[in-house]
Residue frames relative to the residue before (quaternion, step in Angstrom):
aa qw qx qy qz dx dy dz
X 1.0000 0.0000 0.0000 0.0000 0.00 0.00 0.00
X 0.6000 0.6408 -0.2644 0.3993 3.27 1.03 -0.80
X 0.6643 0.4202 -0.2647 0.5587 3.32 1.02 -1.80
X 0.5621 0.5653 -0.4500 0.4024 4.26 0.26 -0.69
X 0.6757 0.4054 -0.4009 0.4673 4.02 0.94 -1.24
X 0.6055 0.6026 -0.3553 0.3795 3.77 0.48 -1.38
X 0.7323 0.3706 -0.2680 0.5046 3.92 0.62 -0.90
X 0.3817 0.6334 -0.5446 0.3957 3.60 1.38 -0.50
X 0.8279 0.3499 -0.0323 0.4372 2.97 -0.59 -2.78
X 0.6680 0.2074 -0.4389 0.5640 4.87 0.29 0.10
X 0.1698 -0.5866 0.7677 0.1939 3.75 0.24 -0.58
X 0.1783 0.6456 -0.6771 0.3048 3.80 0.32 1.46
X 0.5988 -0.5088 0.5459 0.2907 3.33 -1.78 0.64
X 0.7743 -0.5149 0.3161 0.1883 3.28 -1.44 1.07
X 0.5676 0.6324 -0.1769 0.4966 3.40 1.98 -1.29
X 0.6685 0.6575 -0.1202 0.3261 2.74 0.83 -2.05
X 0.7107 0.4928 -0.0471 0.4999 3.24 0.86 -2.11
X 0.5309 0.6585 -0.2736 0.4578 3.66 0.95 -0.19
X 0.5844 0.5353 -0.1479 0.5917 3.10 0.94 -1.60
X 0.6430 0.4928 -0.3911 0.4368 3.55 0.07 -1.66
X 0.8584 0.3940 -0.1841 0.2722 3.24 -0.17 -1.43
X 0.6552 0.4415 -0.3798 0.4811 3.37 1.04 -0.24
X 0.6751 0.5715 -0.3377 0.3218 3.46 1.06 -0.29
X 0.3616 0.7386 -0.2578 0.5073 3.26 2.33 -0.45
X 0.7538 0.3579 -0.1890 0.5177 3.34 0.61 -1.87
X 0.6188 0.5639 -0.4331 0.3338 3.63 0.76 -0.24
X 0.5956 0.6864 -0.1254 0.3979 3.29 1.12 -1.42
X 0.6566 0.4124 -0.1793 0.6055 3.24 1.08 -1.83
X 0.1750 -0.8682 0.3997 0.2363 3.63 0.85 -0.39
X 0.0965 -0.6718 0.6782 -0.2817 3.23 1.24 2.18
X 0.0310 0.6881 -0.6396 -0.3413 3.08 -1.67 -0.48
X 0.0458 0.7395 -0.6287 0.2364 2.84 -0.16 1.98
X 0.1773 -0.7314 0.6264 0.2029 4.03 -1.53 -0.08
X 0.6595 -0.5934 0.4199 0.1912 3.08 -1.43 0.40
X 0.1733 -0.6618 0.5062 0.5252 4.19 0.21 0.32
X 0.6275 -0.4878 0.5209 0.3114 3.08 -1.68 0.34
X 0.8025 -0.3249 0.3112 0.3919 3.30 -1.84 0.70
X 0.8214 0.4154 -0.2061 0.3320 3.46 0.19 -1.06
X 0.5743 0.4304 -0.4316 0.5466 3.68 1.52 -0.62
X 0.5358 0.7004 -0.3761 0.2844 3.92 0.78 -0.84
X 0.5803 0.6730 -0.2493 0.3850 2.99 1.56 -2.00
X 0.8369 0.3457 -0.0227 0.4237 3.02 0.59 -1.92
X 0.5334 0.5411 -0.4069 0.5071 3.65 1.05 0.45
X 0.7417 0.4095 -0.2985 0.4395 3.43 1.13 -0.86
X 0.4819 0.6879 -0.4267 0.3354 3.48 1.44 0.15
């Protein structure tokens, strides 16, 4: 849900936004991941 707002309000590329988000969860030290380009792809359909 989170990744779907971020791409909403940068309108960043799917790659791009991936990256972002895992570097967030890294930072915030979650240990969480991003789905990958292709579940994203097919969620945003």
């Amino acid at each position: 849900m989170i990744t779907f707002m971020v791409k909403c309000i940068f309108s960043m590329p799917l790659r791009g936004l991936q990256g972002l988000m895992n570097f967030i969860f890294k930072l915030a030290q979650l240990a969480l991941l991003c789905l990958t380009v292709h579940a994203l792809a097919s969620k945003l359909k």
